[in-house]
N, CA, C and O atoms as CSV, one atom per row, in Angstrom:
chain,resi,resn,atom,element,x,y,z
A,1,UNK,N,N,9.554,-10.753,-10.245
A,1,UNK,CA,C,8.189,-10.781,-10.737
A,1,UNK,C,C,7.182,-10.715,-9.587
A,1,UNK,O,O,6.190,-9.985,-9.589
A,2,UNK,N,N,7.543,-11.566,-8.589
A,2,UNK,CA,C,6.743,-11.560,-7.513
A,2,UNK,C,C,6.291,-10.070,-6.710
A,2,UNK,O,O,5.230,-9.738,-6.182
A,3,UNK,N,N,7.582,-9.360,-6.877
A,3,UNK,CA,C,7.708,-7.751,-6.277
A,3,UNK,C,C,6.561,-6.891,-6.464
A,3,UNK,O,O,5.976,-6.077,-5.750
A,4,UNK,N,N,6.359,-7.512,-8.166
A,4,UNK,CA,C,5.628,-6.495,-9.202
A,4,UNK,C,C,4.294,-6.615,-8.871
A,4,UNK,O,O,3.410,-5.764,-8.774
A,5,UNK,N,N,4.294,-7.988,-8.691
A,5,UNK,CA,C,2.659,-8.417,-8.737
A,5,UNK,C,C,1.944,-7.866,-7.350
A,5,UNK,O,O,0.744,-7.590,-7.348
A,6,UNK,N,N,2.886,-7.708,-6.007
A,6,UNK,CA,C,2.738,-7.372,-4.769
A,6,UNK,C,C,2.536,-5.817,-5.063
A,6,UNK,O,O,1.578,-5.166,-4.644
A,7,UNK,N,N,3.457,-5.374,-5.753
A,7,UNK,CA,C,3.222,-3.627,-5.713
A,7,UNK,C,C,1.862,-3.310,-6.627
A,7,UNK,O,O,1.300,-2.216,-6.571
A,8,UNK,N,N,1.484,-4.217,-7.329
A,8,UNK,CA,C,0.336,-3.822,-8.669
A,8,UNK,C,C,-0.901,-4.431,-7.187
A,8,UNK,O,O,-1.806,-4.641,-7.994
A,9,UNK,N,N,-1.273,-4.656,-6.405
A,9,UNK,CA,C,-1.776,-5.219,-5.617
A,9,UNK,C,C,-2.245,-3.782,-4.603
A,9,UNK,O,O,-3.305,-3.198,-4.375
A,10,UNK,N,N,-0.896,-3.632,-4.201
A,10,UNK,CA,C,-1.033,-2.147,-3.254
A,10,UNK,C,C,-1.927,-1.081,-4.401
A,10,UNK,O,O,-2.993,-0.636,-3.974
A,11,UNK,N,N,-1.519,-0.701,-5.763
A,11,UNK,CA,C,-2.250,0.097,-6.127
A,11,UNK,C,C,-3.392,-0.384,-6.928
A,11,UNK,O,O,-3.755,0.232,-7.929
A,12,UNK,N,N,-4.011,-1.536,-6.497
A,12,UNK,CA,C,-5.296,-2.174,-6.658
A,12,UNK,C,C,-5.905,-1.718,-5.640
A,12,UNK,O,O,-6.832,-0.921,-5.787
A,13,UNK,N,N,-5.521,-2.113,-4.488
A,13,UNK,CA,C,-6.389,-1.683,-2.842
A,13,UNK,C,C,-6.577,-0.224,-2.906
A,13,UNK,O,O,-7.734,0.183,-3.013
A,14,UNK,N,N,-5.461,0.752,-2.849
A,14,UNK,CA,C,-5.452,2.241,-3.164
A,14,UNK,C,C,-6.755,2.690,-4.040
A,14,UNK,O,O,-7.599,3.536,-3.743
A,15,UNK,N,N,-6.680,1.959,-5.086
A,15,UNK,CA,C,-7.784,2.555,-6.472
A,15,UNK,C,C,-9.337,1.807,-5.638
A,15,UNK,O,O,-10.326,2.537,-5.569
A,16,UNK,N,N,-9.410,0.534,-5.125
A,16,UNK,CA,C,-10.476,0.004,-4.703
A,16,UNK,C,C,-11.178,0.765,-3.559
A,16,UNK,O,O,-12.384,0.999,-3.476
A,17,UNK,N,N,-10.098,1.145,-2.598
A,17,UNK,CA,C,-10.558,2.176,-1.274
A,17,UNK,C,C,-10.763,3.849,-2.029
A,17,UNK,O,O,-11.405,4.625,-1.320
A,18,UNK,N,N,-10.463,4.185,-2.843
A,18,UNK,CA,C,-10.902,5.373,-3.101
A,18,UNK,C,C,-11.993,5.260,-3.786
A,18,UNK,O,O,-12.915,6.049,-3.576
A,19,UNK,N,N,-12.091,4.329,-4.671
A,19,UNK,CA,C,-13.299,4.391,-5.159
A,19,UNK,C,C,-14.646,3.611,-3.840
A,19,UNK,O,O,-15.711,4.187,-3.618
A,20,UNK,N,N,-14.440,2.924,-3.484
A,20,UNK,CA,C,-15.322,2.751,-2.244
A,20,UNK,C,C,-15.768,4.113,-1.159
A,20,UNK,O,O,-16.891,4.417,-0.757
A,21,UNK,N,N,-14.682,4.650,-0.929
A,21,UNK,CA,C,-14.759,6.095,0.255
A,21,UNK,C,C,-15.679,6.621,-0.779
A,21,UNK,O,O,-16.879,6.736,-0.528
A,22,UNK,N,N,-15.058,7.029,-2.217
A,22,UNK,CA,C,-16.457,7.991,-3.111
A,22,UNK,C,C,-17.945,7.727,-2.889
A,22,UNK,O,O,-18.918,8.346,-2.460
A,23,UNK,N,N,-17.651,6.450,-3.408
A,23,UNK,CA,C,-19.000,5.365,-3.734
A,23,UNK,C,C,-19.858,5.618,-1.815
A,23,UNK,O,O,-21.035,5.974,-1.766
A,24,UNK,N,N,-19.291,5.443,-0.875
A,24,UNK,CA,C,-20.304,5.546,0.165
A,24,UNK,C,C,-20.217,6.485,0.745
A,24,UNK,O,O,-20.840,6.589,1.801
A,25,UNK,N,N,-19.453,7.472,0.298
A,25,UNK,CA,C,-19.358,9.034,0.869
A,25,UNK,C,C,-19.106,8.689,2.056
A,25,UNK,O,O,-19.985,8.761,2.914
A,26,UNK,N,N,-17.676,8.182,2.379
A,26,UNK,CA,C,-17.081,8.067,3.407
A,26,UNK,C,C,-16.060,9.320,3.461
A,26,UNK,O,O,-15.694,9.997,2.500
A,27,UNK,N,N,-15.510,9.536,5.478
A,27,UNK,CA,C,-14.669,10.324,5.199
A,27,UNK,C,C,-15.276,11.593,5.780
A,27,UNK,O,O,-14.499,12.286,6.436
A,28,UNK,N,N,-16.550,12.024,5.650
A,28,UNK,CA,C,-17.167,12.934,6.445
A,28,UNK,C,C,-17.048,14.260,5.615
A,28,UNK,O,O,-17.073,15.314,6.250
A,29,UNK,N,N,-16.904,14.304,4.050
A,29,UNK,CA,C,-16.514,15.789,3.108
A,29,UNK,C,C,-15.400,15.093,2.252
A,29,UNK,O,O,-15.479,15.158,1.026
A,30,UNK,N,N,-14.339,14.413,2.871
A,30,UNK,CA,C,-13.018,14.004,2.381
A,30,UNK,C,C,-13.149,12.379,2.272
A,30,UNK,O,O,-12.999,11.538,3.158
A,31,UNK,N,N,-13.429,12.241,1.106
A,31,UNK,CA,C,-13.247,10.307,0.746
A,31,UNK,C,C,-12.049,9.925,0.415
A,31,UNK,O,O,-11.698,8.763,0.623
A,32,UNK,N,N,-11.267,10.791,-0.124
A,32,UNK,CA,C,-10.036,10.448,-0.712
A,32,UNK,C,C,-8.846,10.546,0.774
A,32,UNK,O,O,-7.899,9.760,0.804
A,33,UNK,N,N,-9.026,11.458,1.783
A,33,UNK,CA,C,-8.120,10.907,2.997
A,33,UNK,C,C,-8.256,10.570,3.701
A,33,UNK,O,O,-7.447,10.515,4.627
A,34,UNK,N,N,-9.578,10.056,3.689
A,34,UNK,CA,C,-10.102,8.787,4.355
A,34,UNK,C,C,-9.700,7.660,4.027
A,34,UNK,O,O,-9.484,6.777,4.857
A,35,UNK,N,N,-9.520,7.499,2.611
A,35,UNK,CA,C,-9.157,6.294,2.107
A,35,UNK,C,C,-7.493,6.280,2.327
A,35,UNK,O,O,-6.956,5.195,2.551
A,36,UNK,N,N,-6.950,7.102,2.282
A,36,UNK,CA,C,-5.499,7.029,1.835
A,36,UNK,C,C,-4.799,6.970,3.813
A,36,UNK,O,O,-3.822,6.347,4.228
A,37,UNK,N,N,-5.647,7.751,4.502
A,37,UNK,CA,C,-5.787,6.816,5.567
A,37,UNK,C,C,-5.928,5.532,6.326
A,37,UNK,O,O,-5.235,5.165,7.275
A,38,UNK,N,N,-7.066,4.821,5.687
A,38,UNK,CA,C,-7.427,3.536,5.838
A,38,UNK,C,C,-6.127,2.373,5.013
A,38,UNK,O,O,-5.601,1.315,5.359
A,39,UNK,N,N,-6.022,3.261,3.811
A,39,UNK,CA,C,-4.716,2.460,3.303
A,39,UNK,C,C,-3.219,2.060,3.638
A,39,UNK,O,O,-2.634,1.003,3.397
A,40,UNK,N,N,-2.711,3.364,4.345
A,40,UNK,CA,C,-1.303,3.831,4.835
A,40,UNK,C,C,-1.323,2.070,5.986
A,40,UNK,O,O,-1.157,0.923,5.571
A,41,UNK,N,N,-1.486,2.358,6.880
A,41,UNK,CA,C,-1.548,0.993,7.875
A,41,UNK,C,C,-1.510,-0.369,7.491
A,41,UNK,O,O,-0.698,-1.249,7.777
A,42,UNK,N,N,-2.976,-0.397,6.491
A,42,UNK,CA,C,-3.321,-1.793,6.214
A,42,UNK,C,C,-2.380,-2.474,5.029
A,42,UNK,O,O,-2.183,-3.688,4.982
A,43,UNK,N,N,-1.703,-1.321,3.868
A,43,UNK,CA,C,-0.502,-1.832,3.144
A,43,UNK,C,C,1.241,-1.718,3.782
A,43,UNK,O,O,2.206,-2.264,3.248
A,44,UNK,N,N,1.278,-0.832,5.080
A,44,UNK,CA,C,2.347,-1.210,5.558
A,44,UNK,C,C,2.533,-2.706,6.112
A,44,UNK,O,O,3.550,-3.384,5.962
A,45,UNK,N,N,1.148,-3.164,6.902
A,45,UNK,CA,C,0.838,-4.566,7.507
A,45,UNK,C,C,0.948,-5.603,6.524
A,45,UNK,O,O,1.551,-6.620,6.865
A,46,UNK,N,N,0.227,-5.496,4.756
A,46,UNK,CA,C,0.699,-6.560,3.741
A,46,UNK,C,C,1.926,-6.246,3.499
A,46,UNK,O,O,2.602,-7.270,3.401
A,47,UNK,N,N,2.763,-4.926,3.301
A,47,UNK,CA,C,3.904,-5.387,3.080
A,47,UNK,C,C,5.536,-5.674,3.991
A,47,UNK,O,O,6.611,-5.890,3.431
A,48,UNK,N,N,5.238,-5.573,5.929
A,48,UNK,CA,C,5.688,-6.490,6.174
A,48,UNK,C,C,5.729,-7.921,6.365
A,48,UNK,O,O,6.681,-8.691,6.490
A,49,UNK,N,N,3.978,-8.173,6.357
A,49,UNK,CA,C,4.099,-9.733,5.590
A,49,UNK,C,C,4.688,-10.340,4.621
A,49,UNK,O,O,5.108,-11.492,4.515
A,50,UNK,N,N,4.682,-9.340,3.828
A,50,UNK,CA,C,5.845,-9.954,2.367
A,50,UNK,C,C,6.787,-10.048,2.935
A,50,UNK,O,O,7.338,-11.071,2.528
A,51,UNK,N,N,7.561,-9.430,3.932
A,51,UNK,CA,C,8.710,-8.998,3.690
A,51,UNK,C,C,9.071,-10.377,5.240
A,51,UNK,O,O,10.132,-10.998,5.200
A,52,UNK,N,N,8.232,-10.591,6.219
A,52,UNK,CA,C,8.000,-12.048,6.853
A,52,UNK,C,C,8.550,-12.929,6.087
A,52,UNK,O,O,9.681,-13.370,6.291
A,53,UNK,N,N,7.740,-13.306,5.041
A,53,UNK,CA,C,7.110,-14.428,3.822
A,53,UNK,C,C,8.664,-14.581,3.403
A,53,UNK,O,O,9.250,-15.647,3.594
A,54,UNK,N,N,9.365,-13.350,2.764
A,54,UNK,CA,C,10.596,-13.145,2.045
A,54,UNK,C,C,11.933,-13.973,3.277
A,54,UNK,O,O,12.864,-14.657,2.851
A,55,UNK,N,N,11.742,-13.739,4.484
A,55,UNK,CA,C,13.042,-14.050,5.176
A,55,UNK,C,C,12.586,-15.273,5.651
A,55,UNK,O,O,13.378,-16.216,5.640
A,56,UNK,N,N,11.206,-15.470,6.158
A,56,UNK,CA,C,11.225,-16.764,6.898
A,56,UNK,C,C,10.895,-18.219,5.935
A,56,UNK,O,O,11.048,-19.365,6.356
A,57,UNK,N,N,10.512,-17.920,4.844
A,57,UNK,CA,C,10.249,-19.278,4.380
A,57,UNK,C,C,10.821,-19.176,3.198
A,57,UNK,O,O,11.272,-20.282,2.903
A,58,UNK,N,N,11.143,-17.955,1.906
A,58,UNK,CA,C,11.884,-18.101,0.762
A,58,UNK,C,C,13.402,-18.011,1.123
A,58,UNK,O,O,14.234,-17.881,0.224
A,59,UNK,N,N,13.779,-18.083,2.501
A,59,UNK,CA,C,15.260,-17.623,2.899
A,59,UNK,C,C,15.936,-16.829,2.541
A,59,UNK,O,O,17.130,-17.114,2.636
A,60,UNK,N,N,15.645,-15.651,2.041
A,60,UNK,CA,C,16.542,-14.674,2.009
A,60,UNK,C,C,16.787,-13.970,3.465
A,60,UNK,O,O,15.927,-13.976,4.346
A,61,UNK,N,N,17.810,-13.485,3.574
A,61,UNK,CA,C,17.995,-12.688,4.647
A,61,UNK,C,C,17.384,-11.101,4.481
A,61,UNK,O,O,16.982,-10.526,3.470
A,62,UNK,N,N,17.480,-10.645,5.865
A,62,UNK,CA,C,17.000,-9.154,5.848
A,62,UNK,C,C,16.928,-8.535,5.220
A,62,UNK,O,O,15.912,-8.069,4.706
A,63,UNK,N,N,18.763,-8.151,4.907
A,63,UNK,CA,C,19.475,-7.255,4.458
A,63,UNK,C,C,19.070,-7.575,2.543
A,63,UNK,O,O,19.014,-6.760,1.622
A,64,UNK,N,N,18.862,-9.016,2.541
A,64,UNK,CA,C,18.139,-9.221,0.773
A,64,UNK,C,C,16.826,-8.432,1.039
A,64,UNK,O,O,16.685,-7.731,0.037
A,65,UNK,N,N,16.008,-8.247,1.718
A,65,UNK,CA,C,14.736,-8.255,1.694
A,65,UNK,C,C,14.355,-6.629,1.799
A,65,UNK,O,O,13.453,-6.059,1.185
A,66,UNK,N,N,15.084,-6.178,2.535
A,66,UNK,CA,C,14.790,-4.947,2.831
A,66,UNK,C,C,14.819,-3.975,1.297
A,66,UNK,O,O,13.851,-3.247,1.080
A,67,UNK,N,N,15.687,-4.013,0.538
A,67,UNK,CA,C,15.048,-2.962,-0.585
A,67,UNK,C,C,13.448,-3.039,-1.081
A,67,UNK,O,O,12.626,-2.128,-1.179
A,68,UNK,N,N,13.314,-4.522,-1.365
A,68,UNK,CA,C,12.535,-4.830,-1.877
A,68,UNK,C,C,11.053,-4.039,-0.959
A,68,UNK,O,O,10.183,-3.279,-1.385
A,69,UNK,N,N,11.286,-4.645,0.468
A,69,UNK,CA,C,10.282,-3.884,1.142
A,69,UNK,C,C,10.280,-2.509,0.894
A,69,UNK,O,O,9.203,-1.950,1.100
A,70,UNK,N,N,11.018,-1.965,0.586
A,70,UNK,CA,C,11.105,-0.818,0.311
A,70,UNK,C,C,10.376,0.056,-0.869
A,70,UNK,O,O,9.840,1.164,-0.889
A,71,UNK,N,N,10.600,-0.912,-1.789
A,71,UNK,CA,C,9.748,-0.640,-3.250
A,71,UNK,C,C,8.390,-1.372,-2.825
A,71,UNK,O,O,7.550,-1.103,-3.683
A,72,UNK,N,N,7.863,-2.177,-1.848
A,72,UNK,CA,C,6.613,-2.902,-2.045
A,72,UNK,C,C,5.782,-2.092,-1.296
A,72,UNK,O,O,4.559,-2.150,-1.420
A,73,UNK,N,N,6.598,-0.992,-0.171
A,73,UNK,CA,C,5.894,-0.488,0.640
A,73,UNK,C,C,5.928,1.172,0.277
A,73,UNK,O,O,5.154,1.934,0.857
A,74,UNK,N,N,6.927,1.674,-0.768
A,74,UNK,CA,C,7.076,2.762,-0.729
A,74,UNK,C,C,6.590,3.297,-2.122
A,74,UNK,O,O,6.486,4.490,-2.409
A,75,UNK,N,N,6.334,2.338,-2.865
A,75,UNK,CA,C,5.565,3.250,-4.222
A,75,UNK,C,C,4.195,3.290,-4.034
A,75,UNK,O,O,3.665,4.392,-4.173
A,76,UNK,N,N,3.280,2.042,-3.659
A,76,UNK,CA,C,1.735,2.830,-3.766
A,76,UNK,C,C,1.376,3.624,-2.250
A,76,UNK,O,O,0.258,4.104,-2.066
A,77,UNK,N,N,2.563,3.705,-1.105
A,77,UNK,CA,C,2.355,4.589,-0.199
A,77,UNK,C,C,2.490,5.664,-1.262
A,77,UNK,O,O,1.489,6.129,-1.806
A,78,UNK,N,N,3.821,6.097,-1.587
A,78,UNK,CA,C,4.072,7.510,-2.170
A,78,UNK,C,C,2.615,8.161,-3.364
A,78,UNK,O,O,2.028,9.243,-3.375
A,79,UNK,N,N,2.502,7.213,-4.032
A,79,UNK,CA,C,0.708,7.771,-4.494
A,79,UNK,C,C,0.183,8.034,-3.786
A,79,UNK,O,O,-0.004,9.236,-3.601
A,80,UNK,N,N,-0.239,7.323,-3.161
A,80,UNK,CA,C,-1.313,7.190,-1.886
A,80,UNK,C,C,-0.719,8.875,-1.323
A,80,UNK,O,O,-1.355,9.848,-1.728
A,81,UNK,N,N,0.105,9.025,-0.699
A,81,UNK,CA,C,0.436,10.585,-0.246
A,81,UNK,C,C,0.683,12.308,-1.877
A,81,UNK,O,O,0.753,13.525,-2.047
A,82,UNK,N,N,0.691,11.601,-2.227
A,82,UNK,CA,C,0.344,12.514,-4.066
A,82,UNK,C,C,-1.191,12.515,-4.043
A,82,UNK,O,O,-1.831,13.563,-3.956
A,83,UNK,N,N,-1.707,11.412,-4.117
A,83,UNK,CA,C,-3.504,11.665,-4.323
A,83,UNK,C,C,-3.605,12.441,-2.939
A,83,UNK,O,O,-3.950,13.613,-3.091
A,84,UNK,N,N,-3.387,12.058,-1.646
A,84,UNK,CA,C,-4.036,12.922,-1.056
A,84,UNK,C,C,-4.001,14.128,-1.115
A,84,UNK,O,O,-5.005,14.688,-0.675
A,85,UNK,N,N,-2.826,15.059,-1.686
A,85,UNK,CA,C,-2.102,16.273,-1.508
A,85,UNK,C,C,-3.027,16.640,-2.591
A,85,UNK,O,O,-3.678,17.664,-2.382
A,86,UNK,N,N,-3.277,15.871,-3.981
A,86,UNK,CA,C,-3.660,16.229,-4.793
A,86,UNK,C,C,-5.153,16.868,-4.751
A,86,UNK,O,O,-5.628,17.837,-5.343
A,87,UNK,N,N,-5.678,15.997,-3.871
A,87,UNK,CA,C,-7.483,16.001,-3.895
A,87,UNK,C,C,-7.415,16.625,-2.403
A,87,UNK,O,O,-8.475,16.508,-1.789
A,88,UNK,N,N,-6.854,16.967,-2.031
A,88,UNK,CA,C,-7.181,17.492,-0.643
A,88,UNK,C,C,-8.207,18.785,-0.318
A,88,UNK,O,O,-8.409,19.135,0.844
């Protein structure tokens, strides 16, 4: 459950930064890879914190943790790289 709520999070920030880049005409022509820019980094950084959070204090090991990082970091990236391709 926790996974879910972390990944519904990433494509909260995604939808919040694109609509912000629109909203202040950020990006210089392009708001949308500006944003999906600004995003790529700052949700790889929350989701090796999860993935911190996951080994050092809920004790799972790595090797538990790592799919999960995988799905926390690799579905609203993979939008995030679809919208840009899309709106480019």
């Amino acid at each position: 459950m926790h996974s879910l709520k972390v990944i519904a999070a990433g494509f909260a920030l995604l939808g919040a930064l694109h609509f912000l880049s629109r909203r202040l005409k950020l990006g210089k022509g392009d708001p949308t890879g500006f944003a999906v820019r600004l995003f790529l980094p700052l949700w790889l950084a929350v989701a090796l914190i999860n993935l911190w959070v996951g080994v050092s204090r809920a004790g799972y090991t790595m090797m538990q943790e790592l799919p999960f990082f995988a799905l926390v970091f690799g579905l609203p990236a993979a939008f995030a790289a679809l919208l840009f391709l899309r709106f480019r």
